[in-house]
N, C-alpha and C positions, 0 to 999 in steps of 0.2 A: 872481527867477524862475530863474534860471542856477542858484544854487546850490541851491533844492529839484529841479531835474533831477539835478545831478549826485549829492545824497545819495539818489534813488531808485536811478540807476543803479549806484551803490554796490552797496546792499542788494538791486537784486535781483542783483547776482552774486554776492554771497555766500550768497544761499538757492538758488540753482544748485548753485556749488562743494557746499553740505551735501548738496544732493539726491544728487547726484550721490556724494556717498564714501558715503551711507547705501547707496543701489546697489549699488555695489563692494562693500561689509561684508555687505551680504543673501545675495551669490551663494554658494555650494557650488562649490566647483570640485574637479575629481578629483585626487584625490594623485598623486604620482606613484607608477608601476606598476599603478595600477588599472585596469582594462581590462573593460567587461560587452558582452552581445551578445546575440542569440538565432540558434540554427541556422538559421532559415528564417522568411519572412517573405514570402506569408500562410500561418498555421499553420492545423490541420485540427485535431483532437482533441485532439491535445496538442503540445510543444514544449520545448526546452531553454532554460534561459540559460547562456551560460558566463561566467565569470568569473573576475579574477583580482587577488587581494587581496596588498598586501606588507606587510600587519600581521593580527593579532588583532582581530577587530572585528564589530559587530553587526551584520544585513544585512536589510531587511527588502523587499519583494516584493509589489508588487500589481498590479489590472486594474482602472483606473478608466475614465470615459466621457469623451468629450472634453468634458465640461461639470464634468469634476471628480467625481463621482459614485462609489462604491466599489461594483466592479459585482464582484468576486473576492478576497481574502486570501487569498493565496498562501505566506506563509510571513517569520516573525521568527526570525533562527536567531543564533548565536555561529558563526561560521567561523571556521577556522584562515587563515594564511595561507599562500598559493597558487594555484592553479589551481582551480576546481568546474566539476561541470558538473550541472546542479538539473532533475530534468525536471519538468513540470508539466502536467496536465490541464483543459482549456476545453471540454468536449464539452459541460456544463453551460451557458454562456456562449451568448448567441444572434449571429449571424452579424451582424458589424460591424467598425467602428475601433476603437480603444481604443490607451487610453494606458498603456503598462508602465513603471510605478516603482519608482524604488530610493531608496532613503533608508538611509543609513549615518551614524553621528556628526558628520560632515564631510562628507559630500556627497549630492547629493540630484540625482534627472533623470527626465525619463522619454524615452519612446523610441514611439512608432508602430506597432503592432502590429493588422494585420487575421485575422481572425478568418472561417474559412472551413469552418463545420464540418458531414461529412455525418451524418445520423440513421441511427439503425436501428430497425427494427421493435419494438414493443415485442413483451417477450417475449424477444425476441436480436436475431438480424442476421445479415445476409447478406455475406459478401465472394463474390472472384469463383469463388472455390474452395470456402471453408467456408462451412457454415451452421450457425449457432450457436442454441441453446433454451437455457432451465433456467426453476426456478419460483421466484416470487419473493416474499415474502422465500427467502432461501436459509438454509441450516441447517446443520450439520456430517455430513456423510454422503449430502446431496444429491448429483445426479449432473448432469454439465452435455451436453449433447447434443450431439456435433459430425458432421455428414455432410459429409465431403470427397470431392467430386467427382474431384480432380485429384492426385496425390500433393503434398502440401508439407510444408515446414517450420513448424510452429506454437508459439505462444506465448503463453500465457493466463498475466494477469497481475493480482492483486487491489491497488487500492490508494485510501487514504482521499481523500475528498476535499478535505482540507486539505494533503496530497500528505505529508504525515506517515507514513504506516504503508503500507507494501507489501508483498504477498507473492506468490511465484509461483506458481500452480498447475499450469504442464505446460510444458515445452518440448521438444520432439522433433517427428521426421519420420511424418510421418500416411500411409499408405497411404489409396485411397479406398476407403468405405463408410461406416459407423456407426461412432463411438466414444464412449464414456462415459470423463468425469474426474470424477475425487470429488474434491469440495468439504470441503478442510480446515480449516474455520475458526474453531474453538472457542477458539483464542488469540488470536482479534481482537476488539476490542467491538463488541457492536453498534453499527449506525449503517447510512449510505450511504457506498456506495463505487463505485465506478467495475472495469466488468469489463475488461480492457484486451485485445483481439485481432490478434496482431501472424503476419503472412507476412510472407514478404519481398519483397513488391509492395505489402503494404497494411495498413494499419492502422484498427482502428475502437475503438470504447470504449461499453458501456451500461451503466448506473447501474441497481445493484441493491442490493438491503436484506438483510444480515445480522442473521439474529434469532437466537442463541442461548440456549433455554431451560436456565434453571439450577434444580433440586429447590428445593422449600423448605429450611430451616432445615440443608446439607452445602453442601460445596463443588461449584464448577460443574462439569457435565460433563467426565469428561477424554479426549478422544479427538475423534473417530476419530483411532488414529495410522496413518501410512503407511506398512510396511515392504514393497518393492518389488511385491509383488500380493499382499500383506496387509493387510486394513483390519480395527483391535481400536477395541472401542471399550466405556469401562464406566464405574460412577458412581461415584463418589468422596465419601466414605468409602466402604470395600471392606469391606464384612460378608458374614458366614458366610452363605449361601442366595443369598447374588448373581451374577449370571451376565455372564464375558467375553462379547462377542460378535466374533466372526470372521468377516470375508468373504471369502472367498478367491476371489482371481482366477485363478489358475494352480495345478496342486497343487503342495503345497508340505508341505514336512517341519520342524512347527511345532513350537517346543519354548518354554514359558512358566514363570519361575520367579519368586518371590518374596525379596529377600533385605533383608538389613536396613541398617542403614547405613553399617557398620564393615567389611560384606565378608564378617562372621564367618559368619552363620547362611546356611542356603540352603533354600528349599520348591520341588520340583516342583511343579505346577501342572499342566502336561501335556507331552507329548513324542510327537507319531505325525503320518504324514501324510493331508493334508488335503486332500479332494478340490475340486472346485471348487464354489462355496455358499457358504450361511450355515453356521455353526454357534454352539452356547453354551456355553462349558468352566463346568462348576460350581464357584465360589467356597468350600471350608473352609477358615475360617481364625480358628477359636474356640481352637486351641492357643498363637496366638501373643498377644504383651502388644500392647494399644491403644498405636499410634504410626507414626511414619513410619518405608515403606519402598521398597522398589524394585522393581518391575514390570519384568523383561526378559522381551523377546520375541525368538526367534533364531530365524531361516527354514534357517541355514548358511551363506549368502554374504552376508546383513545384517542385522544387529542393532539393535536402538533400546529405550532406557533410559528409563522415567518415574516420577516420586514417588506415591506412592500414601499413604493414610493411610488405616489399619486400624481399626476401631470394633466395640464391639460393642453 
């Protein structure tokens, strides 16, 4: 009897001792220099992580539920090494705990993250200063509505909600009353995106839909472009009977030329100034050969260059 004790007690400490190094071998433990974190904790709309990598390496980023559950995909990217800092948007996310994970080749964690996020009206939103509109889906040339009661600093900011694609649409200091920002978005794809409104007291975010329509069987719209309080905006391919359009916000002394794409050839288009309005410069361009060229538009104190492609 003595000796089936002791070859039990053998065997189970050898299925301990394996348990136990399978343990050790499962864990992810941080390299060294690695270093992650978030600004703030609980986050409202959105939030950063920082990070700091001492190799080349894959990094990937999510918001799961304390049950494990994939409640956000936040991003699979290649970093360099060094220092990041990743902002990311949860205005989508409803108001809870949540677990934020990292998963890299070698290591793996997550961290405790509450989630504290205030709504806005649909339609816009209201901070304590601004009050924000637009219509939605949103389109290229849309205007977005901002009444500011109080003077501040503002910052309208577009970006996907894969936190992939951002783009900014105004940053400057707002006197109060009315103000209109045109919506540039015809080099984003459609989809959802997140409208980001940033003072420097406060910040909020609503999710709105970019639709832009593109012609049948030419390429997509090209425009509106913004040159300081000029909005052009035309279809592409560029045929003879086709009309620029110009919005002018400020008068401005507008000069529009055609050139090719060696620099050699040059077309006026138009040259004179422009009062405030709309307008539509008429398109001839049945003298030159089918192909790509260059669309400058010059106010005097700034310029902006687009490809255009000629068809007849």
């Amino acid at each position: 009897m003595l000796q089936y004790i002791k070859i039990f007690i053998v065997c189970f400490a050898f299925l301990a001792t394996s348990s136990n190094y399978t343990l050790t071998y499962a864990q992810k433990s941080a390299p060294s220099l690695f270093n992650w974190g978030v600004n703030e904790n609980p986050v409202s709309s959105q939030f950063e992580v920082s990070l700091q990598l001492p190799q080349l390496t894959d990094v990937e980023l999510s918001l799961v539920s304390t049950k494990g559950k994939l409640m956000k995909f936040l991003m699979k990217q290649e970093l360099m090494a060094g220092e990041h800092s990743l902002p990311f948007v949860v205005s989508d996310v409803p108001n809870g705990t949540y677990l934020l994970k990292i998963v890299t080749p070698t290591y793996t964690n997550t961290r405790a993250l509450t989630v504290n996020n205030p709504t806005l009206p649909s339609g816009g939103g209201m901070l304590t200063d601004v009050q924000v509109s637009f219509t939605n889906p949103v389109r290229s040339g849309d205007d977005i509505t901002l009444k500011v009661s109080k003077m501040t600093p503002l910052t309208l900011t577009l970006q996907s909600t894969d936190n992939q694609v951002s783009k900014l649409l105004m940053n400057q200091e707002l006197m109060v009353g009315e103000h209109q920002a045109t919506v540039i978005v015809s080099d984003l794809p459609n989809g959802n995106y997140f409208l980001k409104i940033e003072t420097p007291t406060q910040t909020a975010s609503k999710m709105l839909q970019i639709e832009n329509a593109a012609p049948q069987n030419v390429m997509p719209l090209s425009g509106p472009y913004v040159v300081k309080n000029v909005l052009l905006s035309f279809d592409n391919p560029v045929r003879s009977g086709n009309n620029l359009k110009l919005k002018i916000r400020k008068q401005a002394d507008v000069q529009l030329t055609i050139e090719d794409r060696q620099g050699k050839f040059s077309k006026l288009l138009m040259h004179q100034e422009l009062m405030v309005g709309e307008h539509e410069v008429p398109v001839f361009v049945g003298d030159l050969p089918e192909g790509i060229y260059f669309l400058k538009l010059d106010t005097g104190d700034q310029k902006e260059t687009k490809m255009i492609q000629i068809a007849h």
